[in-house]
LOLOMAR-681713 format. One record per residue: residue in three letters; residue number from 1; x, y, z of N, C-alpha, C, O in turn. Coordinates in pm, whole numbers. Layout:
<rs>
R   aa    i  n.east  n.north    n.up  ca.east  ca.north   ca.up  c.east  c.north    c.up  o.east  o.north    o.up
R  ala  NUM       X        Y       Z        X         Y       Z       X        Y       Z       X        Y       Z
...
</rs>
This chain:
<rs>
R   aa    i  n.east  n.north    n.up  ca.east  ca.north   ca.up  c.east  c.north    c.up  o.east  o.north    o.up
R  unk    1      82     -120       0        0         0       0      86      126       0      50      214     -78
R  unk    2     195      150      74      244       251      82     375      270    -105     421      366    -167
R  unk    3     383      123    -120      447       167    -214     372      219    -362     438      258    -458
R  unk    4     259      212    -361      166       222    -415     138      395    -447     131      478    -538
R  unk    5     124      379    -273      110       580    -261     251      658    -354     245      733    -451
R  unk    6     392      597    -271      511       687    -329     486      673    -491     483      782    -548
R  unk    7     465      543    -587      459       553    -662     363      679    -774     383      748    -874
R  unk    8     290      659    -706      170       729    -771     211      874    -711     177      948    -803
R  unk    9     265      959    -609      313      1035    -550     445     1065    -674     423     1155    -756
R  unk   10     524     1018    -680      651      1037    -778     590     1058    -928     651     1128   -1008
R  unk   11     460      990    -966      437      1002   -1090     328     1186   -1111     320     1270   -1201
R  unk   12     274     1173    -987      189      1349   -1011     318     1426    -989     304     1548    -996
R  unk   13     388     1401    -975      529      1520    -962     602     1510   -1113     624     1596   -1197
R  unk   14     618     1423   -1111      647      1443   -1301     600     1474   -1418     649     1494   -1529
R  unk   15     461     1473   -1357      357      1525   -1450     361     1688   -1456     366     1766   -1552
R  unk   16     354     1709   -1310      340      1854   -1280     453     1924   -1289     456     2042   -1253
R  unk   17     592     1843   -1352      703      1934   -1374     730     1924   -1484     825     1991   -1525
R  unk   18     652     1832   -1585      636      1829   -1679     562     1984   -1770     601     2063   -1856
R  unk   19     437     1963   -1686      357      2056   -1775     413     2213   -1746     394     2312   -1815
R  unk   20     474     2203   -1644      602      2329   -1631     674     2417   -1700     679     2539   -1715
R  unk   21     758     2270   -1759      835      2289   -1824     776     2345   -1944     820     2448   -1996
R  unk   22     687     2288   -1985      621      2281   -2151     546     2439   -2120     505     2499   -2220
R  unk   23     528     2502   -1990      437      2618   -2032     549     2720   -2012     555     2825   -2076
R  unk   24     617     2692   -1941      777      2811   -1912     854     2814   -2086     918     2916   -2114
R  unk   25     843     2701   -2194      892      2708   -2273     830     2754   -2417     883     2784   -2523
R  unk   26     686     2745   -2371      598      2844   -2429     638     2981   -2418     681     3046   -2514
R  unk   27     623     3027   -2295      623      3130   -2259     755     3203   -2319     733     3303   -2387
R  unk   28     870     3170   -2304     1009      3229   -2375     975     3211   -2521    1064     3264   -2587
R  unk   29     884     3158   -2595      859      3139   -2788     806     3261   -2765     883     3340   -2820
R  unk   30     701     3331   -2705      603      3400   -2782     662     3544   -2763     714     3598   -2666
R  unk   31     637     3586   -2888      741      3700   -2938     624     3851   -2940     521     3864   -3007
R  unk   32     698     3966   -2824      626      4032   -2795     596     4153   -2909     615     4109   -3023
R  unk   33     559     4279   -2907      518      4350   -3003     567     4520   -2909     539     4544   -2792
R  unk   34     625     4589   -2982      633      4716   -2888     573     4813   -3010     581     4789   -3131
R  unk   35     524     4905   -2959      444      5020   -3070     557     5126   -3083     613     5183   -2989
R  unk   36     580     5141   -3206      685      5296   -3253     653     5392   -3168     543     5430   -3128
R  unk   37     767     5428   -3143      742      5595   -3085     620     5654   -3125     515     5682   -3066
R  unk   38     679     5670   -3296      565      5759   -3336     459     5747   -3351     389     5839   -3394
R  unk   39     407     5614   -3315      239      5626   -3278     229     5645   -3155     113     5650   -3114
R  unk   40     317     5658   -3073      246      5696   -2932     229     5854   -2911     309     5947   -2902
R  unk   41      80     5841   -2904       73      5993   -2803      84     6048   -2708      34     6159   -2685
R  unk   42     167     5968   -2615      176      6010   -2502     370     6066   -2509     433     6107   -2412
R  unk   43     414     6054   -2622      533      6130   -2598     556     6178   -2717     559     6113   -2822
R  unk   44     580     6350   -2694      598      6423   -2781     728     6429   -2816     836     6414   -2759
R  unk   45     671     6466   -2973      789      6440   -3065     902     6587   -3060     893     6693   -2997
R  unk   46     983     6547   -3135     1105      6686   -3190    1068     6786   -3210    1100     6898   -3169
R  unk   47     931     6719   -3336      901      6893   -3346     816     6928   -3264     823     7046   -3232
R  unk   48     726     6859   -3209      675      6963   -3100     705     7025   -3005     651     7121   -2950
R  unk   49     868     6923   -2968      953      7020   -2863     996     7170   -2931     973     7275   -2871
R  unk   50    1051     7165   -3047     1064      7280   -3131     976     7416   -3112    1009     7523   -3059
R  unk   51     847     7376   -3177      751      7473   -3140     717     7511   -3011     659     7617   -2989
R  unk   52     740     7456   -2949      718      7472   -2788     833     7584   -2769     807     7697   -2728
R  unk   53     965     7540   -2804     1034      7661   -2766    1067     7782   -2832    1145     7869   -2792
R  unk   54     988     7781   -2958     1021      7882   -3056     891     7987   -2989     906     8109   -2990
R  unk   55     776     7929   -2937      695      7982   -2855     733     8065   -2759     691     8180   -2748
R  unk   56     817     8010   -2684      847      8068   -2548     963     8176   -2586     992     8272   -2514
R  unk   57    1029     8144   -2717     1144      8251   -2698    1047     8369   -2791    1101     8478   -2807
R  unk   58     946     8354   -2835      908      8459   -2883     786     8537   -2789     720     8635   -2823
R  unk   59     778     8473   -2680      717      8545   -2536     791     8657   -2502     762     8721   -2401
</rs>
C-alpha cells in the first residue's frame, strides 16, 4: 500500500514538472510587439519640442 502511494506520489510530480516545463517554454517562444514611438501619443515628438520653444522665446 504505501508503495503504491510513493509511486503514484513520484508520478503526479512528473507530470506537474512536466507541464512546467512545456508552459515556461511556451512562454520564452512568444514573441512580444512594442508600438513605434511615433504612434504613441503620449510622448511628444522633436518637433513639438521645437515649437514649444520657438513659442516661449518669442514670449
Amino acid at each position: 500500500m504505501l508503495t503504491t502511494i510513493i509511486i503514484l506520489s513520484v508520478i503526479i510530480v512528473f507530470v506537474i514538472l512536466l507541464l512546467s516545463v512545456i508552459t515556461t517554454n511556451k512562454a520564452y517562444q512568444y514573441k512580444h510587439t512594442i508600438d513605434p514611438l511615433e504612434e504613441n501619443p503620449h510622448i511628444a515628438s522633436e518637433l513639438d519640442e521645437q515649437n514649444h520653444e520657438q513659442k516661449n522665446e518669442q514670449k
